[in-house]
C-alpha positions as CSV (number, residue, x, y, z in Angstrom):
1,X,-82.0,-5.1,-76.9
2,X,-84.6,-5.2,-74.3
3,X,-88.1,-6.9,-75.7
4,X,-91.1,-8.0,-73.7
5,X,-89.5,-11.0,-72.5
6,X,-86.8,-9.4,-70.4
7,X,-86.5,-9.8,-66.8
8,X,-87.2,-7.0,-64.6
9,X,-84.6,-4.4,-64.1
10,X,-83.3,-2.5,-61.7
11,X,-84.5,0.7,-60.6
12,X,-86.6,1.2,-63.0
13,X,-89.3,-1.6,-62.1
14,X,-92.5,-1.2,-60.1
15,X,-95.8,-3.1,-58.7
16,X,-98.7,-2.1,-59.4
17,X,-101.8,-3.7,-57.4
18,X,-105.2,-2.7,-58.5
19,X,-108.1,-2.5,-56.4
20,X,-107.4,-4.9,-54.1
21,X,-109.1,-2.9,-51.6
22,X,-111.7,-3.8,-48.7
23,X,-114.9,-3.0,-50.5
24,X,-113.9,-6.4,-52.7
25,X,-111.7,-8.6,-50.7
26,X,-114.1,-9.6,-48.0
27,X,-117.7,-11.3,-48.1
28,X,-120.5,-9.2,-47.6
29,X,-119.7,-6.4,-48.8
30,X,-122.6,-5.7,-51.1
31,X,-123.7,-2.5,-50.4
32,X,-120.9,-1.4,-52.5
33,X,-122.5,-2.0,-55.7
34,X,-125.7,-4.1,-57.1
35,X,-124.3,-6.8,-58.9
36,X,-126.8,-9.2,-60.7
37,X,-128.0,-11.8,-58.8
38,X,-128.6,-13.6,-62.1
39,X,-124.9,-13.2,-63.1
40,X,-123.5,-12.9,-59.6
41,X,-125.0,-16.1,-58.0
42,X,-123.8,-17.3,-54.6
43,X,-121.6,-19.9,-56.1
44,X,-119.9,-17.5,-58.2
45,X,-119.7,-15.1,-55.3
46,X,-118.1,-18.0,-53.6
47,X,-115.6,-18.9,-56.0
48,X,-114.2,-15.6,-56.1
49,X,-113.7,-14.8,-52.7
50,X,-112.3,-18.4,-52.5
51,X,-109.6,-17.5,-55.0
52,X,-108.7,-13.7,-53.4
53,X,-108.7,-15.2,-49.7
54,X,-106.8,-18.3,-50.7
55,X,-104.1,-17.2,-53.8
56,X,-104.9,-13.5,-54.7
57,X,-103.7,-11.6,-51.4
58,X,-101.2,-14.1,-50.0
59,X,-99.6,-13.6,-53.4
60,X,-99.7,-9.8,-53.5
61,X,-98.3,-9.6,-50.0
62,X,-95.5,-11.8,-51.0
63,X,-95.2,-9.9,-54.1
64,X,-94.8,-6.1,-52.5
65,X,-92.7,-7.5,-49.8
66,X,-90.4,-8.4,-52.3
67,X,-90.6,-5.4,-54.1
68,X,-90.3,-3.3,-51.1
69,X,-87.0,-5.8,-50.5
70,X,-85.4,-4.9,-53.4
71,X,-85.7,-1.5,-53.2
72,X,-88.6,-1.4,-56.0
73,X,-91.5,1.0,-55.5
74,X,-95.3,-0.7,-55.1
75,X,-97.9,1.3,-55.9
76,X,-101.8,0.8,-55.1
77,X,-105.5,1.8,-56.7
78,X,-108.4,1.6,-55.1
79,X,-111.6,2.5,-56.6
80,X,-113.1,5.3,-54.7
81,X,-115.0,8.7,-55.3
82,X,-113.2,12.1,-54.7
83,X,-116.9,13.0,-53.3
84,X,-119.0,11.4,-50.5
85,X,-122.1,11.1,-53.0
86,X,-120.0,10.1,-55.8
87,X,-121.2,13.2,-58.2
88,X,-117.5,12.8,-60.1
89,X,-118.1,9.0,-60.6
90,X,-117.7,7.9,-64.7
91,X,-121.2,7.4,-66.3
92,X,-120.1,3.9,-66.1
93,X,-120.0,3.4,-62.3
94,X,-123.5,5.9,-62.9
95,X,-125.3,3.7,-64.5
96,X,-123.8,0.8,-62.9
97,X,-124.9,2.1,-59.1
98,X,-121.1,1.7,-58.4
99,X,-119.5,4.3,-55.7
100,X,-117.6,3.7,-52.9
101,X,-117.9,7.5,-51.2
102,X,-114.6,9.4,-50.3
103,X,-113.4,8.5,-46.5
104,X,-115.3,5.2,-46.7
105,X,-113.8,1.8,-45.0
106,X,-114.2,0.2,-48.2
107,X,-111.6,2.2,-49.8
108,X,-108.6,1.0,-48.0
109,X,-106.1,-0.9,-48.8
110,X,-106.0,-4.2,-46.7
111,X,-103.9,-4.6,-44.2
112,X,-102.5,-7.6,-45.7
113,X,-100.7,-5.6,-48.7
114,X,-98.9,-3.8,-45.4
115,X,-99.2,-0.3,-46.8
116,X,-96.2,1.6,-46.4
117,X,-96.6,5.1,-44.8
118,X,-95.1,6.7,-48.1
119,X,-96.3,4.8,-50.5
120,X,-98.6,5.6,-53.2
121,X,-102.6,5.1,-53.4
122,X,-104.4,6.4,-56.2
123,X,-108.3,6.6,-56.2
124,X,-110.2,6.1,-59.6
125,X,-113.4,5.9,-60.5
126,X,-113.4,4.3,-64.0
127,X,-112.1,0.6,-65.0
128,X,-108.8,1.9,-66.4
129,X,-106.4,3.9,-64.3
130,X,-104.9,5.2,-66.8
131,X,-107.5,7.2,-68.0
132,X,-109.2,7.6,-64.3
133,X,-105.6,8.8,-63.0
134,X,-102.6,10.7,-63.2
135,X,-100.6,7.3,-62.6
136,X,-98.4,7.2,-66.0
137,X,-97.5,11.3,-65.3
138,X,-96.5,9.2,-61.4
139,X,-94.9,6.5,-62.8
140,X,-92.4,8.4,-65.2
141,X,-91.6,11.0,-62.4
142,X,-90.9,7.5,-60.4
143,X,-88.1,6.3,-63.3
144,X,-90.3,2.8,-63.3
145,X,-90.6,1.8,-67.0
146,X,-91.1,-2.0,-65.8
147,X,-94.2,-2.4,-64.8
148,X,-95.7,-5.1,-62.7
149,X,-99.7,-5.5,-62.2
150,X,-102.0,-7.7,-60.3
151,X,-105.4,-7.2,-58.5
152,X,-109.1,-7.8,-59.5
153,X,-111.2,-7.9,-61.7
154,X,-108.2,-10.0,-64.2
155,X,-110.9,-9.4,-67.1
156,X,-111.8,-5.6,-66.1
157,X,-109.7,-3.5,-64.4
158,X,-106.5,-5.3,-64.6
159,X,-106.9,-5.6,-68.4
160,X,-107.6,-2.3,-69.1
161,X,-104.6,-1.5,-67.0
162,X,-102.5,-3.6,-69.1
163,X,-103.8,-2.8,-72.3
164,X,-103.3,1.3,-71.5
165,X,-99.2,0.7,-69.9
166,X,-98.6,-1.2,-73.0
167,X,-99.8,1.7,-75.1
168,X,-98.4,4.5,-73.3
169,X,-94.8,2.5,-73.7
170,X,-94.3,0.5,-70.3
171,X,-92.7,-2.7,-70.3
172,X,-95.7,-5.0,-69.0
173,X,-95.7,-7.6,-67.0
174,X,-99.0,-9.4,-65.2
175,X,-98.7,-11.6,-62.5
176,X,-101.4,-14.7,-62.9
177,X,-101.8,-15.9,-60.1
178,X,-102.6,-13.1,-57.9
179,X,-105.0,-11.7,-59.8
180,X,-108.9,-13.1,-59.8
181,X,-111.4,-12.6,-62.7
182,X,-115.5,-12.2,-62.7
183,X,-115.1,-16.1,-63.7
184,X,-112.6,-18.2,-64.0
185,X,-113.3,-18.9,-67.6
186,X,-113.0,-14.9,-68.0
187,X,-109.9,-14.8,-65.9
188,X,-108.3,-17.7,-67.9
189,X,-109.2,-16.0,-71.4
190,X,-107.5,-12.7,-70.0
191,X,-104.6,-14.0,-69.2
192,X,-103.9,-15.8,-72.8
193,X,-104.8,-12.4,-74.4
194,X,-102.7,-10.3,-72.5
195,X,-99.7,-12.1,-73.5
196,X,-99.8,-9.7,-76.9
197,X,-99.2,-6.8,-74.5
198,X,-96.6,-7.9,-72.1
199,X,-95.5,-10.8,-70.2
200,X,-97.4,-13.4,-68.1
201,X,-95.8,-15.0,-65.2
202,X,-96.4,-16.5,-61.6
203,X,-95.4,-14.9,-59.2
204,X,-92.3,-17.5,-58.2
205,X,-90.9,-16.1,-61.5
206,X,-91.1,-12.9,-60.8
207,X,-90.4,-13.3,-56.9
208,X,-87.1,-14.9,-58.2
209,X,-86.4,-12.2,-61.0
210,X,-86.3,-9.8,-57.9
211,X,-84.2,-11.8,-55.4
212,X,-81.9,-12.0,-58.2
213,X,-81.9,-7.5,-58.3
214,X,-81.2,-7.7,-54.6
215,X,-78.3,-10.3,-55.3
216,X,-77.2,-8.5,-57.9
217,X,-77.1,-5.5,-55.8
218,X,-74.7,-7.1,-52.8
């Protein structure tokens, strides 16, 4: 009987990496949103682009290579407006002066993650993409019912990600150490609560759980 624990399968397993996009994997990219300088201060600034530059995209390109090796689908969001002055936006990124505007750089995906000409990139504008997006209506037309997540923020985005494929009866599993949180206290506390919704693992596990699909498949 298959239970949270359970390796991922084949076929029916899929990566999902959100917002790992350029508006918020490279410094100086403020004009993006107006973060608080008394929350956001240049040390914490630091620190997080210290942990996406260093751990958090190395690992998600080693993670969708593998994917894309084994045959598995990987699967993007970016947070990004359907309109160039961001009218559709939630109230949330409203009142938060939050928009990256349709078309803009800001909303690609790096070319780190090696985007694959077919593969899937689904704009939101709202922490969870679950409720921003068609992506569970995607994800059951795909057969995935193994779902693998990583991105940033761990404590925002990422969480409400798991939270929503937990409830909406995906097998959940979130990949540690290639996400990054607001702080690393945050990010830490994320990761110990999200082990009531799915499974947490590194991403050696779960780059062995998928060499041993491709084996499997020889």
């Amino acid at each position: 009987m298959k239970d949270r624990s359970s390796p991922l399968q084949a076929g029916v397993s899929g990566l999902l990496v959100i917002d790992l996009q350029e508006a918020f994997v490279r410094r100086g990219q403020g004009h993006y949103a107006h973060p608080d300088p008394r929350r956001w201060t240049p040390a914490r600034l630091a620190a997080y682009f210290d942990a996406v530059e260093r751990q958090v995209l190395p690992n998600a390109r080693r993670l969708a290579r593998a994917f894309r090796a084994a045959g598995q689908e990987v699967l993007f969001t970016v947070i990004q407006s359907l309109t160039r002055d961001g009218r559709d936006r939630s109230l949330d990124h409203k009142l938060s002066s939050f928009h990256v505007p349709r078309g803009d750089p800001g909303g690609r995906v790096p070319p780190e993650l090696e985007l694959g000409e077919d593969e899937i990139v689904l704009p939101k504008t709202a922490s969870g993409v679950f409720n921003a997006t068609n992506v569970a209506y995607v994800l059951r037309n795909l057969g995935i019912s193994d779902l693998v997540l990583c991105g940033v923020f761990t404590d925002q985005c990422v969480e409400s990600a798991v939270r929503d494929a937990a409830d909406r009866g995906f097998y959940v599993t979130l990949v540690g150490d290639a996400c990054a949180g607001t702080t690393p206290e945050a990010h830490a506390h994320t990761l110990a609560a999200m082990a009531a919704y799915g499974r947490v693992r590194t991403t050696e596990e779960i780059l062995g759980e998928l060499a041993a699909l491709r084996g499997a498949a020889a």
